[in-house]
GUDRENFI-445284 format. One record per residue (C-alpha): residue in one letter; x, y, z; residue number from 1. Coordinates in steps of 0.1 Angstrom, whole numbers. Layout:
BEGIN
<residuo = a&east = X&north = Y&up = Z&num = NUM>
...
This chain:
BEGIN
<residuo = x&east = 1332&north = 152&up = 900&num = 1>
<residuo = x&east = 1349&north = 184&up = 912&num = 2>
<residuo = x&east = 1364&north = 204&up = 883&num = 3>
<residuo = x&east = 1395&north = 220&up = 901&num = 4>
<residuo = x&east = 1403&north = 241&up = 867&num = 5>
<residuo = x&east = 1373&north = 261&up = 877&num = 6>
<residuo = x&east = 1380&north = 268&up = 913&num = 7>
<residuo = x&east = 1392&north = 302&up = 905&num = 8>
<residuo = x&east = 1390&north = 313&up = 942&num = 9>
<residuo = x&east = 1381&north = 292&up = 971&num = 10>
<residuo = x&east = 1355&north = 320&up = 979&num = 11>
<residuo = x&east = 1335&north = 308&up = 957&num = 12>
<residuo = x&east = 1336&north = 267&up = 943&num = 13>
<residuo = x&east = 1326&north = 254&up = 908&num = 14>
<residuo = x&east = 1321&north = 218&up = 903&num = 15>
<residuo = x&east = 1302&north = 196&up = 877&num = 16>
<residuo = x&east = 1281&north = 169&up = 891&num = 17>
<residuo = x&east = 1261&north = 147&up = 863&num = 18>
<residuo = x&east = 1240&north = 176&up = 844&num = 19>
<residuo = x&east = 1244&north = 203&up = 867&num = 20>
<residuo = x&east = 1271&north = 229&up = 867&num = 21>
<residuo = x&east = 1270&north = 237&up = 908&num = 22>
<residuo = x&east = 1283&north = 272&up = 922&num = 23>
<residuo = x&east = 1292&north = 269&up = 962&num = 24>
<residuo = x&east = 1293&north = 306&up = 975&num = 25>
<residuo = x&east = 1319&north = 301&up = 1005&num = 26>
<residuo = x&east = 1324&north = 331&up = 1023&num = 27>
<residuo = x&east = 1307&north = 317&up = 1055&num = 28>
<residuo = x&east = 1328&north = 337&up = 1081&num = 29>
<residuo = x&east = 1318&north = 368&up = 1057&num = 30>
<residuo = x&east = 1279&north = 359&up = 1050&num = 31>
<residuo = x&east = 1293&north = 348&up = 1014&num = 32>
<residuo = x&east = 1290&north = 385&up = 1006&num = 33>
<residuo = x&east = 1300&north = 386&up = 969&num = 34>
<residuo = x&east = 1338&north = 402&up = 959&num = 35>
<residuo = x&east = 1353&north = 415&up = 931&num = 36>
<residuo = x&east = 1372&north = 381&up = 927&num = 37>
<residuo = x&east = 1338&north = 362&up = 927&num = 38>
<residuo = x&east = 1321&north = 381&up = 906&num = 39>
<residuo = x&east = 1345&north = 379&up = 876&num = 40>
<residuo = x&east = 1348&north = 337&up = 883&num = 41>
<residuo = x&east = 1316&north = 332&up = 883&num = 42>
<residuo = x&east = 1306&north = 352&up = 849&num = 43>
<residuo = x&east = 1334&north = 335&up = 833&num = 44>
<residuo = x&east = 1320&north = 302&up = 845&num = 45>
<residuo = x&east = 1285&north = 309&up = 839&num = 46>
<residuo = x&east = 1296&north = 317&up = 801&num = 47>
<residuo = x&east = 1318&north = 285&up = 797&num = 48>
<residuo = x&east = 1286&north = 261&up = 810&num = 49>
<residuo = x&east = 1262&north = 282&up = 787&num = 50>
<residuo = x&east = 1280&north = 271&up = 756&num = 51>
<residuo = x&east = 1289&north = 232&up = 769&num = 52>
<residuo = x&east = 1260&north = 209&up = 761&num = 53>
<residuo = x&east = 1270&north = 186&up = 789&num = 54>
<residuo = x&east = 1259&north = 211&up = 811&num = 55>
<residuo = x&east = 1221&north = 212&up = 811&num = 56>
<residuo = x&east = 1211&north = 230&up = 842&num = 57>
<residuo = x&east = 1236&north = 255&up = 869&num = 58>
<residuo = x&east = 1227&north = 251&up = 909&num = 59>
<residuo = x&east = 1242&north = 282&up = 930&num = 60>
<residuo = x&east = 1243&north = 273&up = 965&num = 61>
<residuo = x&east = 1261&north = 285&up = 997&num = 62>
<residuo = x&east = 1283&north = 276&up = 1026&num = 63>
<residuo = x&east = 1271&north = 280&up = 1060&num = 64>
<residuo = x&east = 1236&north = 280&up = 1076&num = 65>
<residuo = x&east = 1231&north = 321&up = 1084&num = 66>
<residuo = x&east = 1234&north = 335&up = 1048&num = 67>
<residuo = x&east = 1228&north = 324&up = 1012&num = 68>
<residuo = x&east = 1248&north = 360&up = 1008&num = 69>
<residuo = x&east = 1245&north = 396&up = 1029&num = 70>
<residuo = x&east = 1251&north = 412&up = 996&num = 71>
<residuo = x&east = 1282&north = 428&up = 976&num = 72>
<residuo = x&east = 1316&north = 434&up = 1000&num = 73>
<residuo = x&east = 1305&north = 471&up = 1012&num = 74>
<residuo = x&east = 1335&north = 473&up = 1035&num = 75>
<residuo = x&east = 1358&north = 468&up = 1002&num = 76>
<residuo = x&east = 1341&north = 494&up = 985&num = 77>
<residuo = x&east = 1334&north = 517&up = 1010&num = 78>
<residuo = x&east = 1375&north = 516&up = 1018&num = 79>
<residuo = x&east = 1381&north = 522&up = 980&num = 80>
<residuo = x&east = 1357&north = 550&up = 984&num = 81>
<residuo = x&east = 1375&north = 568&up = 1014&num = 82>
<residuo = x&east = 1409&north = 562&up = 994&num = 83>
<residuo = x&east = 1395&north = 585&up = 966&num = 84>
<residuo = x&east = 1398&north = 552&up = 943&num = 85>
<residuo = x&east = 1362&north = 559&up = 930&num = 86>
<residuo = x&east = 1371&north = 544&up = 894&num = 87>
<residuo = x&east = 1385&north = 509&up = 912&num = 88>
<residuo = x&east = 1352&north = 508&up = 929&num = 89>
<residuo = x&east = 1330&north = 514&up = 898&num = 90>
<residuo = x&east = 1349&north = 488&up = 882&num = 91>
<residuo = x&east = 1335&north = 463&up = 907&num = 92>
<residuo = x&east = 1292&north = 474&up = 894&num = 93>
<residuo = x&east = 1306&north = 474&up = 860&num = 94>
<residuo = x&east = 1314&north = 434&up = 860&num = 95>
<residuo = x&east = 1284&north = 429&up = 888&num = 96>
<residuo = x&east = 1257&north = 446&up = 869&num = 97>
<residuo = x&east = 1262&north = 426&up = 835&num = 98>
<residuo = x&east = 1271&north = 392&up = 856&num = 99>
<residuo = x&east = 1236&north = 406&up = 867&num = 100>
<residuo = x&east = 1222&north = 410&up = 833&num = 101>
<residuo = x&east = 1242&north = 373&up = 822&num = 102>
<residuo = x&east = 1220&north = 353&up = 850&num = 103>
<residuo = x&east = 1187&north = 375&up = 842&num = 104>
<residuo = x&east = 1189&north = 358&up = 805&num = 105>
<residuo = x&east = 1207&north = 325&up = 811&num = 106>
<residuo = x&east = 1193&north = 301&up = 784&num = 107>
<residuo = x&east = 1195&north = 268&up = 808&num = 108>
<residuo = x&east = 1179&north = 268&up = 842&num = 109>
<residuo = x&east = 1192&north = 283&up = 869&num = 110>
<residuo = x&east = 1185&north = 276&up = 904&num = 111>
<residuo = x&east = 1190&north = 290&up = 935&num = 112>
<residuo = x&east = 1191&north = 270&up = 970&num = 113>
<residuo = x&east = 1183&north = 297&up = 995&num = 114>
<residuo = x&east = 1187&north = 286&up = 1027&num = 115>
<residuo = x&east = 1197&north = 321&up = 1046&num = 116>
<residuo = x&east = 1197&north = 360&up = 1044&num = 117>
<residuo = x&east = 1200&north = 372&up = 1009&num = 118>
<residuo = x&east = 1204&north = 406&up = 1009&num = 119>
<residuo = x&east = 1221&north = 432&up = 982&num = 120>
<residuo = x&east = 1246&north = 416&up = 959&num = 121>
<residuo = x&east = 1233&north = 381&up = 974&num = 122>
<residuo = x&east = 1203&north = 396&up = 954&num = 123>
<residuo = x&east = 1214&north = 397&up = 923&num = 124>
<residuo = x&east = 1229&north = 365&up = 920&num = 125>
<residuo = x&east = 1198&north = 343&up = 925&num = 126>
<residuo = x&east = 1170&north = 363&up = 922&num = 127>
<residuo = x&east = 1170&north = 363&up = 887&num = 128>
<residuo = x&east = 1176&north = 331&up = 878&num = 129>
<residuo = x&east = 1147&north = 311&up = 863&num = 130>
<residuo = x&east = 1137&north = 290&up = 895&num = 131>
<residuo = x&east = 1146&north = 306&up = 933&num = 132>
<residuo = x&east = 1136&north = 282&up = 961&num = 133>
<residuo = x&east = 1134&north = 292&up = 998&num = 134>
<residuo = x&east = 1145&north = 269&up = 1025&num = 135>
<residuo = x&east = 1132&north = 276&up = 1062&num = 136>
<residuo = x&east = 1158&north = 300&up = 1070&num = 137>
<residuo = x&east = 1152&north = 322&up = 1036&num = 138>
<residuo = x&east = 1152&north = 360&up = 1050&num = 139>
<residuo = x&east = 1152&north = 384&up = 1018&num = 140>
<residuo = x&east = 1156&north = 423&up = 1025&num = 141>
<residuo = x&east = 1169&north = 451&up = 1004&num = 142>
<residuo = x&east = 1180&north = 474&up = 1030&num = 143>
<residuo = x&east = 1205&north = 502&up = 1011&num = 144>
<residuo = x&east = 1187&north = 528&up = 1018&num = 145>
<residuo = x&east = 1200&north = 527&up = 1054&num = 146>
<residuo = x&east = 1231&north = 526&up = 1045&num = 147>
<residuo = x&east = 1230&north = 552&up = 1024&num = 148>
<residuo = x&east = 1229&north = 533&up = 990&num = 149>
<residuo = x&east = 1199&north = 524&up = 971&num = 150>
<residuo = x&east = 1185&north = 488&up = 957&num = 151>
<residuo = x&east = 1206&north = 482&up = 930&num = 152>
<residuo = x&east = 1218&north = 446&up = 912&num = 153>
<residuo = x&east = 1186&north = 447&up = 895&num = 154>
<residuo = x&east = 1160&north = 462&up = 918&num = 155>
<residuo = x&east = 1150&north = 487&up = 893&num = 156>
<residuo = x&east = 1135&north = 459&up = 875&num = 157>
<residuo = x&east = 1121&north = 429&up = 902&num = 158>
<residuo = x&east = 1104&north = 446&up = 929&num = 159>
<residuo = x&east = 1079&north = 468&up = 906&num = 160>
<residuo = x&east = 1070&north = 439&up = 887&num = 161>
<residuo = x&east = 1057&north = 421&up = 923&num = 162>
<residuo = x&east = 1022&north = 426&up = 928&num = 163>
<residuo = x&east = 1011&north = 461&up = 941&num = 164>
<residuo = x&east = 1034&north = 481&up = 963&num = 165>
<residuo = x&east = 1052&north = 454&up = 977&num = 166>
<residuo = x&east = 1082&north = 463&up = 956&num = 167>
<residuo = x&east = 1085&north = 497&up = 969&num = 168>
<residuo = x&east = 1073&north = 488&up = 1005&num = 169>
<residuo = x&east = 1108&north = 464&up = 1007&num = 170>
<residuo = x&east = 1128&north = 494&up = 988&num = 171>
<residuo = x&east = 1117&north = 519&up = 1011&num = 172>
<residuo = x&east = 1113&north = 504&up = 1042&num = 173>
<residuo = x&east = 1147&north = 470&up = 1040&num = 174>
<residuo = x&east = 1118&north = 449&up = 1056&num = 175>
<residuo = x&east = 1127&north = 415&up = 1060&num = 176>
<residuo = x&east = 1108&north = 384&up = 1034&num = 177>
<residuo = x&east = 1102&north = 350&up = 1050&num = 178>
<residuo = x&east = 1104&north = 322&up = 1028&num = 179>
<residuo = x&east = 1064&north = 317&up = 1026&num = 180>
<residuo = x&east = 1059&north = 358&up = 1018&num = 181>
<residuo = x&east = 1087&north = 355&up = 992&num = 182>
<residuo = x&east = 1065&north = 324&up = 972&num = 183>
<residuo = x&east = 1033&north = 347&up = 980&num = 184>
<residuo = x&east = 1050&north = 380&up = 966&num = 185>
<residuo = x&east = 1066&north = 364&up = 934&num = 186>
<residuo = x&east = 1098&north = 370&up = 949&num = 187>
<residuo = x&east = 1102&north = 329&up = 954&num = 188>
<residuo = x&east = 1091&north = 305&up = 929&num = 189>
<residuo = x&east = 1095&north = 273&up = 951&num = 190>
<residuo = x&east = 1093&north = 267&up = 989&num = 191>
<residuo = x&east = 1113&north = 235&up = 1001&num = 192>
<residuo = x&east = 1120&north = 223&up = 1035&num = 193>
<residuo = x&east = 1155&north = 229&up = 1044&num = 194>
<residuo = x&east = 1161&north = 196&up = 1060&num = 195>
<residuo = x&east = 1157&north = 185&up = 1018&num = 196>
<residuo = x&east = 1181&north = 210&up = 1002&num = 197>
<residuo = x&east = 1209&north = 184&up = 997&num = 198>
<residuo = x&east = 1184&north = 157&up = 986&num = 199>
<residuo = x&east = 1174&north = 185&up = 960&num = 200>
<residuo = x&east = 1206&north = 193&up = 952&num = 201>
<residuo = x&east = 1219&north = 160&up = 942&num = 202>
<residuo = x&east = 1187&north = 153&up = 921&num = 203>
<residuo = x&east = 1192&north = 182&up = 903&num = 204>
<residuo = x&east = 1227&north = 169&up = 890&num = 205>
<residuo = x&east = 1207&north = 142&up = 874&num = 206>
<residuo = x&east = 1185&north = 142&up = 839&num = 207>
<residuo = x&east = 1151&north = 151&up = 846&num = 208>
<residuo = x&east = 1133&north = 182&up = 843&num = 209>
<residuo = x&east = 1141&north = 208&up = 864&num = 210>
<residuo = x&east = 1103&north = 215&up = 870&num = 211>
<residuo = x&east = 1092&north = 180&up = 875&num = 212>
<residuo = x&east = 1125&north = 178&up = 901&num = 213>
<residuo = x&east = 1114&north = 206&up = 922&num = 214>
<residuo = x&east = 1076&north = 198&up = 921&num = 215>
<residuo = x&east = 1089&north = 165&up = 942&num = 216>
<residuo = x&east = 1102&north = 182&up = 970&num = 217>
<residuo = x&east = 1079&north = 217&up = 970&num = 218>
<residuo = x&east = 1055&north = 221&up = 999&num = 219>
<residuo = x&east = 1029&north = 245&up = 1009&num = 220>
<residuo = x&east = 1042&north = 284&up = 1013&num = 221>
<residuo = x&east = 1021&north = 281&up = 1045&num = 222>
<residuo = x&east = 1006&north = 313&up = 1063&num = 223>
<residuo = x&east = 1026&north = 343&up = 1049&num = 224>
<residuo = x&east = 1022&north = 376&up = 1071&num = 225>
<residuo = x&east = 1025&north = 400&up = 1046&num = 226>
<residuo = x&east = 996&north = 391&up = 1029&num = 227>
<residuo = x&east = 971&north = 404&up = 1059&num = 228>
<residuo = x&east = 994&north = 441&up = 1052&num = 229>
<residuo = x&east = 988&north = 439&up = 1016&num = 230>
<residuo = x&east = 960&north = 460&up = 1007&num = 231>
<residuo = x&east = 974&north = 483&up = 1033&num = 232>
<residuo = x&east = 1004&north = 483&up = 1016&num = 233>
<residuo = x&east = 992&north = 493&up = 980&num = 234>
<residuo = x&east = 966&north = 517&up = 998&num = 235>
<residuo = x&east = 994&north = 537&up = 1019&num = 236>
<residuo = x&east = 1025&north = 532&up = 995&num = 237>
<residuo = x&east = 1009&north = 542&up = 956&num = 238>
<residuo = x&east = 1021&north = 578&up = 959&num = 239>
<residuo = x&east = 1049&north = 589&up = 936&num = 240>
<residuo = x&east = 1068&north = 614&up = 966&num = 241>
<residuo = x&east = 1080&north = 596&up = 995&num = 242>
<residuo = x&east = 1065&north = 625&up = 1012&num = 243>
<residuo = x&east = 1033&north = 617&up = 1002&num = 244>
<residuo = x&east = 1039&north = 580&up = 1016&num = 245>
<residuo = x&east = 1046&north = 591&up = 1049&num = 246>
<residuo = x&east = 1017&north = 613&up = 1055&num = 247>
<residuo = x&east = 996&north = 586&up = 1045&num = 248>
<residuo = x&east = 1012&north = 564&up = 1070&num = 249>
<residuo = x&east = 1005&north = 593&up = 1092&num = 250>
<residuo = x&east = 971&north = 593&up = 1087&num = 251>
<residuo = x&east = 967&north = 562&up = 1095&num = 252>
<residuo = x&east = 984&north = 565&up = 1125&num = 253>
<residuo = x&east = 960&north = 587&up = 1138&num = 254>
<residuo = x&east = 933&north = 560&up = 1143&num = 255>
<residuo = x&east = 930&north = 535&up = 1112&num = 256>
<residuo = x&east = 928&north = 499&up = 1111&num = 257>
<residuo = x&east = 964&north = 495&up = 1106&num = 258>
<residuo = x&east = 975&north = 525&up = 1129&num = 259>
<residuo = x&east = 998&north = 505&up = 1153&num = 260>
<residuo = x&east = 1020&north = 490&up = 1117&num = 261>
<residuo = x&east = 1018&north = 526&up = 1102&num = 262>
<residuo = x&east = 1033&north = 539&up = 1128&num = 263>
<residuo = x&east = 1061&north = 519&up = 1128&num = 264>
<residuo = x&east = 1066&north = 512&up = 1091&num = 265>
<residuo = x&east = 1065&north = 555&up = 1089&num = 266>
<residuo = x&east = 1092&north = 556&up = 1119&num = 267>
<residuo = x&east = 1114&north = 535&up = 1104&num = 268>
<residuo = x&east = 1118&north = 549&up = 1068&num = 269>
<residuo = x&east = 1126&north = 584&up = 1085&num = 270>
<residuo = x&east = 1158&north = 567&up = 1097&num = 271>
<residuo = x&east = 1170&north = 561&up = 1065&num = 272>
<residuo = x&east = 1188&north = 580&up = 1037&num = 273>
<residuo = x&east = 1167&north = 612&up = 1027&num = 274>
<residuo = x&east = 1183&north = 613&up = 991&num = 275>
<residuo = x&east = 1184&north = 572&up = 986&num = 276>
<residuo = x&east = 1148&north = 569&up = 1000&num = 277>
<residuo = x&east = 1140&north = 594&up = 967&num = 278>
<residuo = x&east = 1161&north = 578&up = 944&num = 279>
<residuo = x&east = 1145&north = 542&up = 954&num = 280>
<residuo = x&east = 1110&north = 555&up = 950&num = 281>
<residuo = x&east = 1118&north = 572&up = 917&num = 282>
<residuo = x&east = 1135&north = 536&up = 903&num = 283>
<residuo = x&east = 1103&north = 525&up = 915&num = 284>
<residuo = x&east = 1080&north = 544&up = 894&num = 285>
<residuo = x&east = 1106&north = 543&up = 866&num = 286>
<residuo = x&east = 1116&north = 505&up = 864&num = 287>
<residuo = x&east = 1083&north = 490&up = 848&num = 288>
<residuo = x&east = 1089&north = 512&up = 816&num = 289>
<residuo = x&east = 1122&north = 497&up = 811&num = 290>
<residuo = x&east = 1139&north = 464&up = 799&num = 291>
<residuo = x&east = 1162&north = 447&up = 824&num = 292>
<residuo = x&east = 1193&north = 458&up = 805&num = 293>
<residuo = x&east = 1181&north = 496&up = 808&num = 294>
<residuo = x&east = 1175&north = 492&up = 844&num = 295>
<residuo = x&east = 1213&north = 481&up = 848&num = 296>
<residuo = x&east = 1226&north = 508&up = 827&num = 297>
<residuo = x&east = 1203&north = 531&up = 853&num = 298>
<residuo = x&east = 1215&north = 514&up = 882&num = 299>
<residuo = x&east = 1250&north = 520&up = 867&num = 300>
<residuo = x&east = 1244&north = 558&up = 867&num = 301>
<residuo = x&east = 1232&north = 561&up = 898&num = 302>
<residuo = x&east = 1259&north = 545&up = 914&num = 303>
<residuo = x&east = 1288&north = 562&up = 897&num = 304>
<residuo = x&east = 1270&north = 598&up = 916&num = 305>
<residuo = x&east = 1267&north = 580&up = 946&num = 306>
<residuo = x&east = 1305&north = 570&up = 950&num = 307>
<residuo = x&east = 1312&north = 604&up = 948&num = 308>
<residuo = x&east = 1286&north = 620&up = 976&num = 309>
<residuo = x&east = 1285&north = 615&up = 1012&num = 310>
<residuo = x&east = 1255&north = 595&up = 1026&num = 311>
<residuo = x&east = 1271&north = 558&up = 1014&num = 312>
<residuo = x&east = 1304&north = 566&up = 1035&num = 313>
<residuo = x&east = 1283&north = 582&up = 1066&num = 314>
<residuo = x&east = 1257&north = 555&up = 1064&num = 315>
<residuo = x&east = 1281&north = 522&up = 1060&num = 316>
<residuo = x&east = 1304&north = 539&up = 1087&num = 317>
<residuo = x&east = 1274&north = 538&up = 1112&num = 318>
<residuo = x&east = 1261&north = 512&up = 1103&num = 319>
<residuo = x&east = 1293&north = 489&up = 1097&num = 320>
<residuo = x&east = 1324&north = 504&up = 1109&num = 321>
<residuo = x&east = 1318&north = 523&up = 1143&num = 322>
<residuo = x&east = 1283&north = 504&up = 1145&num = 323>
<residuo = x&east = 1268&north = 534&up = 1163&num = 324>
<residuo = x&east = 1236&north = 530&up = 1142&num = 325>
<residuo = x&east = 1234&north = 570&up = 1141&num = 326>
<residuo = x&east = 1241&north = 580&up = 1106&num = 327>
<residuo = x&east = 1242&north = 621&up = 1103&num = 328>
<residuo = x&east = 1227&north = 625&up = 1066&num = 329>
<residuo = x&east = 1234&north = 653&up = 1047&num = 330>
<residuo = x&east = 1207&north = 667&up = 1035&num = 331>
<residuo = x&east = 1191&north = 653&up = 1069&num = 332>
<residuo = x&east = 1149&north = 657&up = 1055&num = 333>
<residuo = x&east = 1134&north = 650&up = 1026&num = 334>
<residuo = x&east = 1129&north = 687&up = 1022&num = 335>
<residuo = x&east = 1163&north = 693&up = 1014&num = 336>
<residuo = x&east = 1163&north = 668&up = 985&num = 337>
<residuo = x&east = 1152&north = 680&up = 955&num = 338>
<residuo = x&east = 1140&north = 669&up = 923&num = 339>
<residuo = x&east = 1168&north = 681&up = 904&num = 340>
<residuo = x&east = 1189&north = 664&up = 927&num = 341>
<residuo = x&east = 1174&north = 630&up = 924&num = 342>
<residuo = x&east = 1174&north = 631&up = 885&num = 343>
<residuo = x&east = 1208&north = 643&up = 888&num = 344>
<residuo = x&east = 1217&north = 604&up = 895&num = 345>
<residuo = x&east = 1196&north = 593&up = 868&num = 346>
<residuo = x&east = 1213&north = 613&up = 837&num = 347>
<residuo = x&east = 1229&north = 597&up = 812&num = 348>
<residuo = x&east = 1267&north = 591&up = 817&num = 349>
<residuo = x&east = 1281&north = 599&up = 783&num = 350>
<residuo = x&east = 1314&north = 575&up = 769&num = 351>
<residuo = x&east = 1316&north = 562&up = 808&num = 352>
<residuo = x&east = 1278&north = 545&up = 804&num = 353>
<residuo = x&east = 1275&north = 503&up = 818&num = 354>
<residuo = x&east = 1286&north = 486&up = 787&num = 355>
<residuo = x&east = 1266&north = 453&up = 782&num = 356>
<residuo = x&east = 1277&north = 444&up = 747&num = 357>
């Protein structure tokens, strides 16, 4: 039965059904990218099903059949931004990140129906959930470092604990996951066939074992193209300077075995951010060494520089607002980005640090 109580904004739908507490992203016309509003409903939910024993198990789900969720509402944020309203827009990553850190360490299960693009904030609130199935339209990407951001809502955390350098290869690079190289990256736990999701979904609602639930309607990842660029991938993508990444993919332009892919893959992370293309590689290298709370508190830093530069604005304006997919970065190489200036967004924030208490 629907719980109207709960329905807090009709952007984003709460209803109890048997076992399950289910979450209904439904932002369709918007890709169910993720605002303020539905960030602050859903922790508040997600805390009032973790401490009601009738609830054994939450389902988030979305509207539509293009997105699971594009991400966080940039266009919101990016106006804030412009406004000078930089402290209104932090206070958007300062409920997101902990929601963030809420979901990573959820005590029930929590499943995500992926059906769609996930991208961004879309990210954050499924991919660390215990169980995160991909239907046949499941398309994963981080791509902020086009626009100018970087891969936050826990980024610093999943994608250097995937095998390799796959992590870094979708940070650097926003390349798009299909559902079967999501299962075979660790990025997906489960791969079920669309067509099934709303069988799924209603046998989730009922008593049994999550596990033994989804083992019913799993199938075979199936062929997953990434795999034949693997050892590419960690051959081409292990240095620590993005520099040093793209003169390996140089090299093997030249005449390797993978010169056609490295000449793409290196053409296509020059168009992107100087400064967020060395912050991503830097969480990176940085992320394994840290618990999932002190990668939000990182991410949290980060951000609260970035509001205040200039590539975010330029690179969502391009990319969003005029749509002339031409961003003018400033400093426009890597050359002009130094070290100082990347750990500049990685220094600790004083009284104004993410408070997760």
């Amino acid at each position: 039965m629907a719980d109207p109580g709960l329905n807090a904004s009709s952007d984003i739908l709460f209803e109890r059904r048997g076992a399950a507490g289910v979450i209904t992203l439904n932002r369709p016309q918007a890709l169910n990218a993720v605002t303020h509003e539905m960030v602050r409903a859903l922790a508040r939910t997600l805390v009032e099903w973790r401490d009601d024993p009738a609830v054994t198990r939450v389902v988030i789900t979305a509207a539509g059949d293009r997105a699971f969720s594009a991400g966080g509402d940039i266009r919101a944020l990016y106006e804030l931004g412009k406004a000078g309203r930089h402290e209104e827009a932090l206070g958007f990553w300062r409920d997101e990140y902990p929601l963030n850190v809420l979901i990573k360490h959820y005590p029930k299960p929590y499943v995500a129906l992926i059906d769609g693009i996930v991208m961004g904030g879309g990210f954050g609130v499924s991919m660390h959930g215990s169980h995160r199935v991909a239907g046949d339209r499941f398309r994963f990407a981080m791509p902020e470092v086009g626009i100018g951001f970087f891969p936050d809502v826990g980024a610093t955390y999943l994608l250097p604990r995937l095998l390799g350098e796959i992590g870094a290869f979708i940070a650097l690079t926003g390349e798009r996951l299909t559902g079967e190289e999501a299962v075979a990256t660790g990025v997906a736990t489960h791969r079920v066939r669309s067509a099934h999701f709303a069988e799924l979904s209603a046998a989730l609602r009922g008593d049994d074992p999550v596990n033994a639930v989804l083992a019913q309607f799993e199938v075979p990842a199936g062929k997953a193209p990434i795999v034949a660029r693997w050892p590419a991938i960690d051959r081409l993508l292990v240095h620590d300077r993005v520099e040093g990444i793209l003169a390996a993919l140089d090299a093997e332009a030249t005449g390797g075995e993978d010169a056609a892919w490295a000449r793409s893959i290196a053409a296509s992370i020059r168009t992107k951010s100087p400064t967020s293309l060395k912050i991503a590689l830097r969480q990176m290298r940085l992320g394994p060494s840290l618990t999932f709370a002190a990668c939000m508190r990182t991410e949290f830093r980060i951000v609260s520089r970035i509001v205040h530069g200039r590539d975010f604005y330029e690179g969502v304006r391009a990319v969003l607002i005029d749509k002339d997919n031409s961003p003018r970065w400033r400093p426009s190489d890597l050359a002009g980005v130094s070290e100082a200036e990347v750990e500049r967004h990685f220094a600790p924030l004083g009284a104004n640090e993410l408070d997760l208490t």
